[in-house]
PDB file of N, CA, C and O in Angstrom, chain B, residues numbered from 101:
ATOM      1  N   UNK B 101       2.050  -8.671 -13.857  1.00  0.00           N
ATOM      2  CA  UNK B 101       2.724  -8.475 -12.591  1.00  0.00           C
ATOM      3  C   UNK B 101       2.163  -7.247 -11.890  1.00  0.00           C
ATOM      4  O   UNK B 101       1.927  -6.179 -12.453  1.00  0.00           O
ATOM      5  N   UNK B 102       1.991  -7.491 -10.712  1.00  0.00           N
ATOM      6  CA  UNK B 102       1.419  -6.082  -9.912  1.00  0.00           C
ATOM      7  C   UNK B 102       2.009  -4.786  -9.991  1.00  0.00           C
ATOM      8  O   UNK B 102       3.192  -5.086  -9.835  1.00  0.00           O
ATOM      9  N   UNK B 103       1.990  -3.948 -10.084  1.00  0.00           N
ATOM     10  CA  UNK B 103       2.414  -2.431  -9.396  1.00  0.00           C
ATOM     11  C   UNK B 103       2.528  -2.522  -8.327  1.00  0.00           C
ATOM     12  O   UNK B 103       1.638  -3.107  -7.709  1.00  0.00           O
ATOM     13  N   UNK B 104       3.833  -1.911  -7.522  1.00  0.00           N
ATOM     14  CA  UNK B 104       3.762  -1.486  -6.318  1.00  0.00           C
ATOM     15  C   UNK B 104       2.950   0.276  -6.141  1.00  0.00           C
ATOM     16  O   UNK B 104       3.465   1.363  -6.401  1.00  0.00           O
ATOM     17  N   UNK B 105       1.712   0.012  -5.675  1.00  0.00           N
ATOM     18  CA  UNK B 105       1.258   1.368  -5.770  1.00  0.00           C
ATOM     19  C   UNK B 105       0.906   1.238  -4.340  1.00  0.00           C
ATOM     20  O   UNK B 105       0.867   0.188  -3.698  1.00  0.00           O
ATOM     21  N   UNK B 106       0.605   2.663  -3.839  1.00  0.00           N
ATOM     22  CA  UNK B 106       0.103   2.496  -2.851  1.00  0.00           C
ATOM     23  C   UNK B 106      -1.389   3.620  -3.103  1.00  0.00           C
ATOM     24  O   UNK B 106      -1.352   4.788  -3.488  1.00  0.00           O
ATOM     25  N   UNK B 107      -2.459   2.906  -2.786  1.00  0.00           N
ATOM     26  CA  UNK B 107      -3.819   2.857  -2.495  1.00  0.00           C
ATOM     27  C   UNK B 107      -4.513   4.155  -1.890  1.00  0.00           C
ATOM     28  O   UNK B 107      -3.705   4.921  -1.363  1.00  0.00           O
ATOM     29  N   UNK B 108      -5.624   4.494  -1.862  1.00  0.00           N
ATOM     30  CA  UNK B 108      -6.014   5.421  -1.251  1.00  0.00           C
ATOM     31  C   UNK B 108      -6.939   4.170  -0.471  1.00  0.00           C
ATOM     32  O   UNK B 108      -7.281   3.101  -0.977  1.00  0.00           O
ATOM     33  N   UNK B 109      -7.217   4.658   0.901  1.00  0.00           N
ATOM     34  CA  UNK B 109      -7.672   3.985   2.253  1.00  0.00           C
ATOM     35  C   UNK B 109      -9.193   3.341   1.611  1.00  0.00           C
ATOM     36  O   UNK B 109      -9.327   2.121   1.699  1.00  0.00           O
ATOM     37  N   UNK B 110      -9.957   3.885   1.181  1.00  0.00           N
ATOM     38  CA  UNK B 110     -11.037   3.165   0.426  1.00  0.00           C
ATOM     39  C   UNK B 110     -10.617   2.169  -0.770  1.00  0.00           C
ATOM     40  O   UNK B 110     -11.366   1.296  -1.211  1.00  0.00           O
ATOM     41  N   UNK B 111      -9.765   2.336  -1.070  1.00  0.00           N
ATOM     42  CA  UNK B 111      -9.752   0.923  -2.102  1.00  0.00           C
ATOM     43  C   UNK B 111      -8.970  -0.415  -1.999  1.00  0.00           C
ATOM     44  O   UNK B 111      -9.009  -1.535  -2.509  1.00  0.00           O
ATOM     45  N   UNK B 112      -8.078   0.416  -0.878  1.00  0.00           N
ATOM     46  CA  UNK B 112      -7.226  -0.715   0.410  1.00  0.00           C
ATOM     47  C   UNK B 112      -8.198  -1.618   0.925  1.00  0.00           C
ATOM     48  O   UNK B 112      -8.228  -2.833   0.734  1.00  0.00           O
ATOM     49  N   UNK B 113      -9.035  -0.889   1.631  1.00  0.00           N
ATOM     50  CA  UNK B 113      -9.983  -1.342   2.356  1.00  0.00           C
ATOM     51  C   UNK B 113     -10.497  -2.284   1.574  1.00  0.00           C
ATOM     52  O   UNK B 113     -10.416  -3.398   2.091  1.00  0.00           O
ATOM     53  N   UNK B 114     -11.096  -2.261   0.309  1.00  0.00           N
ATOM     54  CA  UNK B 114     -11.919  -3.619  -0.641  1.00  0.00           C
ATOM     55  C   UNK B 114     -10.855  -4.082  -0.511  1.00  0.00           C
ATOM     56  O   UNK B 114     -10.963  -4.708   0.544  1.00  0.00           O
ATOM     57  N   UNK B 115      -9.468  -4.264  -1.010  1.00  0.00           N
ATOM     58  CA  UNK B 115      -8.697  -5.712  -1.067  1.00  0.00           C
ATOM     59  C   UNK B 115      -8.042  -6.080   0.082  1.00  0.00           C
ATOM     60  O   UNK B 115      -7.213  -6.990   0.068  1.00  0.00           O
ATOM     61  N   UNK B 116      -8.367  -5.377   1.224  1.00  0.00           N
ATOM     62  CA  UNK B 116      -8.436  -5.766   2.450  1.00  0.00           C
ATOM     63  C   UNK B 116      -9.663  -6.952   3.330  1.00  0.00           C
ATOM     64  O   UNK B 116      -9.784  -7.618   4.358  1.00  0.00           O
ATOM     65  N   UNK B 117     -10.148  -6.707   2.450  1.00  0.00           N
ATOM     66  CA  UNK B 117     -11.689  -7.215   2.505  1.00  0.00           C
ATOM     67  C   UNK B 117     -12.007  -8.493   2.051  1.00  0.00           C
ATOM     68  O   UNK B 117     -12.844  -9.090   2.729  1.00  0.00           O
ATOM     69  N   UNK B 118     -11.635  -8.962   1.252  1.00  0.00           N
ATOM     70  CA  UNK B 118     -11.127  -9.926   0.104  1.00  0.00           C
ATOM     71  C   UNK B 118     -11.059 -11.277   0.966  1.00  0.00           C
ATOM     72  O   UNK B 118     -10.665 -11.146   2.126  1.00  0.00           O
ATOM     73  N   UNK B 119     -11.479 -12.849   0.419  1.00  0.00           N
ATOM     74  CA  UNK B 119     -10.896 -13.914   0.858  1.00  0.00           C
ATOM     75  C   UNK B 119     -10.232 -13.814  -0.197  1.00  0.00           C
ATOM     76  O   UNK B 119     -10.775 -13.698  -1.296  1.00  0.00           O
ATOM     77  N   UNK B 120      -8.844 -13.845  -0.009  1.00  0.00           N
ATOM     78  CA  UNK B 120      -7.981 -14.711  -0.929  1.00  0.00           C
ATOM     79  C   UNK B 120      -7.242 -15.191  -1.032  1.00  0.00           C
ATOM     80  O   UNK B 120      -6.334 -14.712  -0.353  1.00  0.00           O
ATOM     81  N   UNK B 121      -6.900 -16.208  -1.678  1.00  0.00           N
ATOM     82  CA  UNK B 121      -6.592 -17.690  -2.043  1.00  0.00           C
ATOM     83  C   UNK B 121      -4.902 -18.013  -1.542  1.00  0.00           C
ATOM     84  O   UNK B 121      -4.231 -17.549  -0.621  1.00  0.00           O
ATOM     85  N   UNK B 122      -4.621 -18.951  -2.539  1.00  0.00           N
ATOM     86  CA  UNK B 122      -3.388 -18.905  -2.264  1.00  0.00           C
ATOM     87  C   UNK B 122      -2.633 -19.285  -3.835  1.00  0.00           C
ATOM     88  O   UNK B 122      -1.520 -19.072  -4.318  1.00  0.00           O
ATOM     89  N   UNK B 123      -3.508 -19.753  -4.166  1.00  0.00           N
ATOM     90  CA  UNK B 123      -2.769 -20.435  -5.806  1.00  0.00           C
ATOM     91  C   UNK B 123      -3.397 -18.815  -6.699  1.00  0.00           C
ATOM     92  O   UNK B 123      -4.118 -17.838  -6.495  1.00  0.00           O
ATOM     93  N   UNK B 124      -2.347 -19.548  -7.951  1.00  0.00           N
ATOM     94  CA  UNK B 124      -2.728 -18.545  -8.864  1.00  0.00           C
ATOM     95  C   UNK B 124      -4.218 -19.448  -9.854  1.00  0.00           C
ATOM     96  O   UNK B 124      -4.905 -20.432  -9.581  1.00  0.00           O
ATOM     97  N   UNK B 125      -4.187 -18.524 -10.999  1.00  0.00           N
ATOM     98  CA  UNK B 125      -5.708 -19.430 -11.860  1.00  0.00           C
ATOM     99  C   UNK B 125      -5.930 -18.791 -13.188  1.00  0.00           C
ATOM    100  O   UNK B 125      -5.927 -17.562 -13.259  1.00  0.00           O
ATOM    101  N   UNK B 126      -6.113 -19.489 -14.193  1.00  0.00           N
ATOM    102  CA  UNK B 126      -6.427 -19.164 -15.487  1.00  0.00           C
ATOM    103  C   UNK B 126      -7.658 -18.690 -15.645  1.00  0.00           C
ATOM    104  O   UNK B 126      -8.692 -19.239 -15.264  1.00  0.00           O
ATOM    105  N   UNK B 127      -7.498 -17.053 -16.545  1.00  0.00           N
ATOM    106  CA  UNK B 127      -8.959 -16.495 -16.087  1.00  0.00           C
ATOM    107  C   UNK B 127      -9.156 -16.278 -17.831  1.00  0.00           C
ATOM    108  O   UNK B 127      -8.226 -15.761 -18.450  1.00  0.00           O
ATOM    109  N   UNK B 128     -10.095 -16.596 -18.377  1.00  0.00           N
ATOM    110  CA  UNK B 128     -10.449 -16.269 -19.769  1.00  0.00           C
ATOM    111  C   UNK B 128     -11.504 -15.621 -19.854  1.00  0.00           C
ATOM    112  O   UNK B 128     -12.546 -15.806 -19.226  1.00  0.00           O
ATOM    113  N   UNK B 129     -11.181 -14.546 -20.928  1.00  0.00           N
ATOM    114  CA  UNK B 129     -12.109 -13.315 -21.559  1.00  0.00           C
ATOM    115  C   UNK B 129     -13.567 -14.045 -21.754  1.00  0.00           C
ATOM    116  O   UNK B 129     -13.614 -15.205 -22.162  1.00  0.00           O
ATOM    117  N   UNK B 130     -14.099 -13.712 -21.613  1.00  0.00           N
ATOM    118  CA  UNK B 130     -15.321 -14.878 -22.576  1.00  0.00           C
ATOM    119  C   UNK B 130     -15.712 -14.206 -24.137  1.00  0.00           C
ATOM    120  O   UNK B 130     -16.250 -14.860 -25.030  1.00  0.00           O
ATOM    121  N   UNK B 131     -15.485 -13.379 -24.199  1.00  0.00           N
ATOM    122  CA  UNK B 131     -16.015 -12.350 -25.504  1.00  0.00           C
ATOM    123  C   UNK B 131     -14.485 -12.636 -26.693  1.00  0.00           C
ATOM    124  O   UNK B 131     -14.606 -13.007 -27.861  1.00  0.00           O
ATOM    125  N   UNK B 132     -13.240 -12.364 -26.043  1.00  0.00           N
ATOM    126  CA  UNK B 132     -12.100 -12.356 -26.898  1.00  0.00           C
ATOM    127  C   UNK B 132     -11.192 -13.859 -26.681  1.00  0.00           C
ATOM    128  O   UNK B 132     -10.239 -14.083 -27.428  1.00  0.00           O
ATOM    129  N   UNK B 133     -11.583 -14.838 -25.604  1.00  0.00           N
ATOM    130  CA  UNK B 133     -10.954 -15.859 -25.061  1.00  0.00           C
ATOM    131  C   UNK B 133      -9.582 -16.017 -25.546  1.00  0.00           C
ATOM    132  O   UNK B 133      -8.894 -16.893 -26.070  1.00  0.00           O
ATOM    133  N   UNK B 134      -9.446 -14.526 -25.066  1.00  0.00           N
ATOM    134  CA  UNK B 134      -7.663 -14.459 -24.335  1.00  0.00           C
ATOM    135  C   UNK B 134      -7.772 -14.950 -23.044  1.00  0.00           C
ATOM    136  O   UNK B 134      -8.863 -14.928 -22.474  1.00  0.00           O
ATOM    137  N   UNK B 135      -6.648 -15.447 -22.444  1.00  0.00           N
ATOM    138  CA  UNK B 135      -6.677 -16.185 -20.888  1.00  0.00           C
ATOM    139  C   UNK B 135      -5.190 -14.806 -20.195  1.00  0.00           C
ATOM    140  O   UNK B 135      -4.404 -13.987 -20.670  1.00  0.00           O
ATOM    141  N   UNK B 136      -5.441 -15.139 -19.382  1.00  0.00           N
ATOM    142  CA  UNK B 136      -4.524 -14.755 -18.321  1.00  0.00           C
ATOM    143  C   UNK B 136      -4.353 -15.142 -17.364  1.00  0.00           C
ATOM    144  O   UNK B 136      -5.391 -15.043 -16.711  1.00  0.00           O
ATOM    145  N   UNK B 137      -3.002 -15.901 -16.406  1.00  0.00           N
ATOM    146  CA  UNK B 137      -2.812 -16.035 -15.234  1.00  0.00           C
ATOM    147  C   UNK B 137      -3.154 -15.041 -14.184  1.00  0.00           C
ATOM    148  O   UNK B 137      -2.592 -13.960 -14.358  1.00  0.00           O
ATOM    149  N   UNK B 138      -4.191 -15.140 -12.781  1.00  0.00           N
ATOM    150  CA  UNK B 138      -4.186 -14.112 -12.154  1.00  0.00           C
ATOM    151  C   UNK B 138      -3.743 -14.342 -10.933  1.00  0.00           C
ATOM    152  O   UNK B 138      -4.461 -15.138 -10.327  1.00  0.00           O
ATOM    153  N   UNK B 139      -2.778 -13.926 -10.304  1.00  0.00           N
ATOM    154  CA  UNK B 139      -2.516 -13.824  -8.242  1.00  0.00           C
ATOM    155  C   UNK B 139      -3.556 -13.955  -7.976  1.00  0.00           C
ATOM    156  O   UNK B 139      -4.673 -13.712  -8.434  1.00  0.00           O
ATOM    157  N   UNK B 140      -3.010 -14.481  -6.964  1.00  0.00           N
ATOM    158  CA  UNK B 140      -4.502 -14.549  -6.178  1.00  0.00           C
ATOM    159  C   UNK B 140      -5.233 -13.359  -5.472  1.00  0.00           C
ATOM    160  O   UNK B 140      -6.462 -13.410  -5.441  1.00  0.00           O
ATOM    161  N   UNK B 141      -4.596 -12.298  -4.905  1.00  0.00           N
ATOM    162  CA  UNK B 141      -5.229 -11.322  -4.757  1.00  0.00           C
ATOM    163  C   UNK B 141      -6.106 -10.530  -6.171  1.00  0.00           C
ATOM    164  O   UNK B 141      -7.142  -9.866  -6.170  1.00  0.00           O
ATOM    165  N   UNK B 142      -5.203 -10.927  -7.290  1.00  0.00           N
ATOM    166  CA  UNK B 142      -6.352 -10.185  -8.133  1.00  0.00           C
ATOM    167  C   UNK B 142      -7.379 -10.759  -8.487  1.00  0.00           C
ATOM    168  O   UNK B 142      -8.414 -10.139  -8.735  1.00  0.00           O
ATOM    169  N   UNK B 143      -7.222 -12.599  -8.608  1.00  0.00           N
ATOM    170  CA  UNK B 143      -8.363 -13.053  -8.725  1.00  0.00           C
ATOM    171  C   UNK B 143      -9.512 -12.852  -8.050  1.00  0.00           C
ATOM    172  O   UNK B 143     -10.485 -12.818  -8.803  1.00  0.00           O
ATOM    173  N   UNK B 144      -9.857 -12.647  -6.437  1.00  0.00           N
ATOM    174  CA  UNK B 144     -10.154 -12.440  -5.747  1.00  0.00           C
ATOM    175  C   UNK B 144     -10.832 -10.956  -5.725  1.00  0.00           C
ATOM    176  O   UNK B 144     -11.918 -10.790  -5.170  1.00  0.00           O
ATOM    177  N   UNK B 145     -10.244 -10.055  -6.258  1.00  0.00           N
ATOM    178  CA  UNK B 145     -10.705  -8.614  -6.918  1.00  0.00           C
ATOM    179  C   UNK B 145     -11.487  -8.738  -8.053  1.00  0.00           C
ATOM    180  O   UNK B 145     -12.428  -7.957  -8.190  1.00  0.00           O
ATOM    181  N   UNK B 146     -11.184  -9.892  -9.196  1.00  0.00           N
ATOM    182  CA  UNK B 146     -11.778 -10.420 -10.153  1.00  0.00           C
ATOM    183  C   UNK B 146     -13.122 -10.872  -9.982  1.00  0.00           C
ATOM    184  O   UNK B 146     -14.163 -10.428 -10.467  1.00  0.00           O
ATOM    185  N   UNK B 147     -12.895 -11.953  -9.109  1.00  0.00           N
ATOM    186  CA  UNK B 147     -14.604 -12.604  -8.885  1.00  0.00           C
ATOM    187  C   UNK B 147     -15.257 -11.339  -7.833  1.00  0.00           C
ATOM    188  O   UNK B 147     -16.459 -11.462  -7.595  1.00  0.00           O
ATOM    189  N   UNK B 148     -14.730 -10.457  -7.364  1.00  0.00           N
ATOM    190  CA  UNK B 148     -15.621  -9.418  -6.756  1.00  0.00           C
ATOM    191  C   UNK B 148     -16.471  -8.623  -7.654  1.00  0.00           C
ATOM    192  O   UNK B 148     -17.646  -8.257  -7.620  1.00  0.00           O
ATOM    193  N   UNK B 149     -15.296  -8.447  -8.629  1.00  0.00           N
ATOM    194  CA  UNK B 149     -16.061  -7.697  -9.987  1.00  0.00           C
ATOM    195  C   UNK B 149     -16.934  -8.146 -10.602  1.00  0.00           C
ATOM    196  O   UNK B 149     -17.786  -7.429 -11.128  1.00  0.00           O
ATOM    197  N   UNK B 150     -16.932  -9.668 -10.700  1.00  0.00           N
ATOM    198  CA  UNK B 150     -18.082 -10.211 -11.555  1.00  0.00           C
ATOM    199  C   UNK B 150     -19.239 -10.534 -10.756  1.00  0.00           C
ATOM    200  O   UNK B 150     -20.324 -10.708 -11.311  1.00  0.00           O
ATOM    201  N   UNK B 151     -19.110 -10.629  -9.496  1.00  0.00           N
ATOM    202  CA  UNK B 151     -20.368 -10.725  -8.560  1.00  0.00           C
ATOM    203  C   UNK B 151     -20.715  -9.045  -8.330  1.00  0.00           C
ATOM    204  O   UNK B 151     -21.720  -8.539  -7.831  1.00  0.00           O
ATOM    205  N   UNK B 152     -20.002  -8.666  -8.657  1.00  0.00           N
ATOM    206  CA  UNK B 152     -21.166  -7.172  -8.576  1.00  0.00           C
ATOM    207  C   UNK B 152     -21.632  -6.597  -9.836  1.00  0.00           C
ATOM    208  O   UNK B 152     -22.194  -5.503  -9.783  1.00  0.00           O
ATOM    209  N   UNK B 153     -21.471  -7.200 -10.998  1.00  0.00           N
ATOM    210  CA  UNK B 153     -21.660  -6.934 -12.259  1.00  0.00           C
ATOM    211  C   UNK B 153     -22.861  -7.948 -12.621  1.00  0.00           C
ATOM    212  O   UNK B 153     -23.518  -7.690 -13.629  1.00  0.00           O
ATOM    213  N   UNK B 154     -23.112  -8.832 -12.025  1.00  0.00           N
ATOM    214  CA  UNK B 154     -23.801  -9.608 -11.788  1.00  0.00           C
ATOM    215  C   UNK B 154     -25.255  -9.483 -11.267  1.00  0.00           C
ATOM    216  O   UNK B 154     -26.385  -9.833 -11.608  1.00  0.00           O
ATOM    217  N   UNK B 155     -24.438  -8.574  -9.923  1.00  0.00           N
ATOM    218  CA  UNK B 155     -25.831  -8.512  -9.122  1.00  0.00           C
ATOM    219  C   UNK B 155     -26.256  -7.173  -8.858  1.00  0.00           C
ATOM    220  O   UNK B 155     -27.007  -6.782  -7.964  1.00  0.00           O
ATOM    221  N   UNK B 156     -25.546  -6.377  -9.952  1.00  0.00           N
ATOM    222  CA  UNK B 156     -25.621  -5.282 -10.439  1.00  0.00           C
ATOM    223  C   UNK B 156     -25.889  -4.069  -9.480  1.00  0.00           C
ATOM    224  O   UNK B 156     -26.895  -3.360  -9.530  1.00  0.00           O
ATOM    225  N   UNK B 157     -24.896  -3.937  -8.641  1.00  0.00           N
ATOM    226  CA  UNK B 157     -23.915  -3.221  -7.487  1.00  0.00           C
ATOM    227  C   UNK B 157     -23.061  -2.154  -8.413  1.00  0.00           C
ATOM    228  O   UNK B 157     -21.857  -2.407  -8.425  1.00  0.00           O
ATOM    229  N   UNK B 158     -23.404  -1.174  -9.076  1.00  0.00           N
ATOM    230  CA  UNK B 158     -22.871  -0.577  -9.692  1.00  0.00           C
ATOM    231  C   UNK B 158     -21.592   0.431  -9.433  1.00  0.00           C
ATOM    232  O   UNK B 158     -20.739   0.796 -10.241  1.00  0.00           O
ATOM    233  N   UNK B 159     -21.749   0.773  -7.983  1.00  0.00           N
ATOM    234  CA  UNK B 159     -20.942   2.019  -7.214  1.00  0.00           C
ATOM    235  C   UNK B 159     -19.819   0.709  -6.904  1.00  0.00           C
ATOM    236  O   UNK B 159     -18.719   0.967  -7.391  1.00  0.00           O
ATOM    237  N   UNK B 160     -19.856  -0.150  -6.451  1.00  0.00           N
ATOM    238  CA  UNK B 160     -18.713  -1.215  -5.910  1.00  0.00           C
ATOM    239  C   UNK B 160     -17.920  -1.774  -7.644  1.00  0.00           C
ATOM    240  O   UNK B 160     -16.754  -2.009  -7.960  1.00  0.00           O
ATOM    241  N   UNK B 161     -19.126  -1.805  -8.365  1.00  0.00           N
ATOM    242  CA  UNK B 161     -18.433  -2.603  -9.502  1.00  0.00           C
ATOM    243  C   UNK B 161     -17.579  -1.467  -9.692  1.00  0.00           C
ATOM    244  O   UNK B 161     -16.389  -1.758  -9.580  1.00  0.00           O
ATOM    245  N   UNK B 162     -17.859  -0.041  -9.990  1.00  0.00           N
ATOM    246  CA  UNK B 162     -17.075   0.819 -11.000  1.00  0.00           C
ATOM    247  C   UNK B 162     -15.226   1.164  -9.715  1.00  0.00           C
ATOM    248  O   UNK B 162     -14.035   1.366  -9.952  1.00  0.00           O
ATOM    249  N   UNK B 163     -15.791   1.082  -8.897  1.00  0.00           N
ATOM    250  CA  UNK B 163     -14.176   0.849  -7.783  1.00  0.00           C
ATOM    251  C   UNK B 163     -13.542  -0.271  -7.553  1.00  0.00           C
ATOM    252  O   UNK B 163     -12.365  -0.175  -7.204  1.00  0.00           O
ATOM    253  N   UNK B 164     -14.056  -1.405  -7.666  1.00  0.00           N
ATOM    254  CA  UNK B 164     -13.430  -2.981  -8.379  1.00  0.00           C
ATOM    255  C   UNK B 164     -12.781  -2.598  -9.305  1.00  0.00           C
ATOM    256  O   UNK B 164     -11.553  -2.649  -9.241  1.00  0.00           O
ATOM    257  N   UNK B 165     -13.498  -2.057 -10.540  1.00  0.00           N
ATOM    258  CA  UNK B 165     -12.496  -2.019 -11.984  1.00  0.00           C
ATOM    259  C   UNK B 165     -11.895  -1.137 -11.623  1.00  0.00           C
ATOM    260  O   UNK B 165     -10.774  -1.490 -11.987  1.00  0.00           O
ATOM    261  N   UNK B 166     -11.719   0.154 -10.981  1.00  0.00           N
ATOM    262  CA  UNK B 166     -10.672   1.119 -11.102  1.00  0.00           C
ATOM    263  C   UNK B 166      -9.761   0.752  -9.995  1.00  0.00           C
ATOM    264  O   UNK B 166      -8.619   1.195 -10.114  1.00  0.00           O
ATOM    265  N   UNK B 167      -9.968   0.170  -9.134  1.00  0.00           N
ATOM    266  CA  UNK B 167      -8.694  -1.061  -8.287  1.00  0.00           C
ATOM    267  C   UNK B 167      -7.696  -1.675  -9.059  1.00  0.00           C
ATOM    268  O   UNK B 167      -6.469  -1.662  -8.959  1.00  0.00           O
ATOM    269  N   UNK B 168      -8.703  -2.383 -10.093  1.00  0.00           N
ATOM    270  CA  UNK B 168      -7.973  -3.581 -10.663  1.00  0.00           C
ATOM    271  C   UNK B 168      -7.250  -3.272 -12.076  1.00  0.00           C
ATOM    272  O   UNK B 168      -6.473  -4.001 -12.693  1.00  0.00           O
ATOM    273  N   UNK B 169      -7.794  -1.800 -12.463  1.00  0.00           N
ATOM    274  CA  UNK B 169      -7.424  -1.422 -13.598  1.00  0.00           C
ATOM    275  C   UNK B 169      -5.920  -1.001 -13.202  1.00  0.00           C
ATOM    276  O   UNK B 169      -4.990  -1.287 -13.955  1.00  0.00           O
ATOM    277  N   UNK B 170      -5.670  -0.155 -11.719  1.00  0.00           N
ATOM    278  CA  UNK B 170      -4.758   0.372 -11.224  1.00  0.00           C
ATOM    279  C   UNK B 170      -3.670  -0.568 -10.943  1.00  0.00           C
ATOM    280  O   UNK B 170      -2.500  -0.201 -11.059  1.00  0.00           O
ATOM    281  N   UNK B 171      -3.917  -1.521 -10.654  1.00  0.00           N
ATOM    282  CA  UNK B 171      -3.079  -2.418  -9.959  1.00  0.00           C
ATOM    283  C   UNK B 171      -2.553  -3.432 -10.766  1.00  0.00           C
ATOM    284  O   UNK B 171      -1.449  -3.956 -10.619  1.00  0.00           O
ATOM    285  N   UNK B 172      -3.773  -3.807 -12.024  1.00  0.00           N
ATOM    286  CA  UNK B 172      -2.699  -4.498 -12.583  1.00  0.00           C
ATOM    287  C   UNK B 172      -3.922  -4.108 -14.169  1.00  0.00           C
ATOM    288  O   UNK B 172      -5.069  -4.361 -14.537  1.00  0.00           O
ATOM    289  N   UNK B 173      -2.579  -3.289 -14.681  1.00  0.00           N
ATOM    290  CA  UNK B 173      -3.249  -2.562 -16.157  1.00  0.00           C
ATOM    291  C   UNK B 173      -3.538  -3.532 -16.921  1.00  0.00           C
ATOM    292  O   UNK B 173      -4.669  -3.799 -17.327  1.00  0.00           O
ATOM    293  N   UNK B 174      -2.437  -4.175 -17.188  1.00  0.00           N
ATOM    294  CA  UNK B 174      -2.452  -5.374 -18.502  1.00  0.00           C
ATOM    295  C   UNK B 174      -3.390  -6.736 -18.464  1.00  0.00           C
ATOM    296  O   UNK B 174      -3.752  -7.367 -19.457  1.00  0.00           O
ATOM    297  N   UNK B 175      -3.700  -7.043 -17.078  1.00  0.00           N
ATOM    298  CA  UNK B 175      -4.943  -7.947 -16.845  1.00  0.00           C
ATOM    299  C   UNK B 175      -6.236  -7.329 -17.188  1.00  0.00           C
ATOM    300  O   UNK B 175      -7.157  -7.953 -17.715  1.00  0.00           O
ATOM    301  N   UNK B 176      -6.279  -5.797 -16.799  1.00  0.00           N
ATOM    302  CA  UNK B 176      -7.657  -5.296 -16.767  1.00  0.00           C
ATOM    303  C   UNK B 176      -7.671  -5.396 -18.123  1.00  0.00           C
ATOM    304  O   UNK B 176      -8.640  -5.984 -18.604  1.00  0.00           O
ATOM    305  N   UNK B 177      -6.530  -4.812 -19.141  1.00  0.00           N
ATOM    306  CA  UNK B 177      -7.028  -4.599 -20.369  1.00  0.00           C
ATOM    307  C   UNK B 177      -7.303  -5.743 -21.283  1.00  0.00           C
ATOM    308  O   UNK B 177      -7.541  -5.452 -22.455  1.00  0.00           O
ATOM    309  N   UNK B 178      -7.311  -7.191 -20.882  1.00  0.00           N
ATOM    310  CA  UNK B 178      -7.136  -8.465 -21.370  1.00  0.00           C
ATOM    311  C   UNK B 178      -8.591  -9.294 -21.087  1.00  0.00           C
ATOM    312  O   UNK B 178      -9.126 -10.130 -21.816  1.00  0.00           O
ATOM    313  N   UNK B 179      -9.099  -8.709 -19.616  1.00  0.00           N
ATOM    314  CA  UNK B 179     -10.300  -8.890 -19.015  1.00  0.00           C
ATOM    315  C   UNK B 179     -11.523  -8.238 -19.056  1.00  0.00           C
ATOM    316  O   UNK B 179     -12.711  -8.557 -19.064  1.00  0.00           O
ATOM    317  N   UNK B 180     -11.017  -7.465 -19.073  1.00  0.00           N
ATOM    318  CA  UNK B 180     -12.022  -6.540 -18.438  1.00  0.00           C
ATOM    319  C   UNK B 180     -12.737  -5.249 -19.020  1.00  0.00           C
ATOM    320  O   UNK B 180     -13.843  -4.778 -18.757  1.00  0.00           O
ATOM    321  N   UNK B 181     -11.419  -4.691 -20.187  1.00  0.00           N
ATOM    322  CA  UNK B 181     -12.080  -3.782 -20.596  1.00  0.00           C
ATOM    323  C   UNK B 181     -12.785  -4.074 -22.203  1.00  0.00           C
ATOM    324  O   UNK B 181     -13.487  -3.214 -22.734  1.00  0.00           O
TER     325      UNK B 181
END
C-alpha cells in the first residue's frame, strides 16, 4: 500500500511524468520469484526502472529506486532490492 508522503519537486516531477495505467498487475522478482501486486502508478515507476537499468541511464535509474523505495518500501524490498 502506498505512503502518503509528500515528494520533493524532482521526484514528483518523474511520477508526474509517467503514462499510467489504470489496472493493477502481477510483478515477479525474477532472481527470488516472489510476485507482488503493483498500482498502477507504481507499476509505471517500475517499468521506468527497468528501462533505465536496461538502457543503462544510471542518474534516472538510482532516483526511480529511491522514488519507489520511498513510496512503497515493501514492493521495493520484494523487487527490487
Amino acid at each position: 500500500m502506498e505512503k502518503s508522503i509528500k515528494l520533493a519537486k524532482r521526484d514528483q516531477a518523474l511520477i508526474d511524468s509517467l503514462q499510467i495505467g489504470t489496472k493493477k498487475e502481477l510483478v515477479t522478482n525474477p532472481f527470488s520469484g516472489y510476485s507482488v501486486e503493483l498500482e498502477p502508478e507504481a507499476l509505471a515507476l517500475y517499468d521506468y526502472i527497468k528501462g533505465c537499468e536496461a538502457s543503462g541511464f544510471n542518474d534516472k535509474l538510482r532516483q526511480g529506486l529511491y522514488v519507489f523505495r520511498k513510496k512503497w518500501p515493501n514492493e521495493y524490498m520484494s523487487l527490487l532490492d
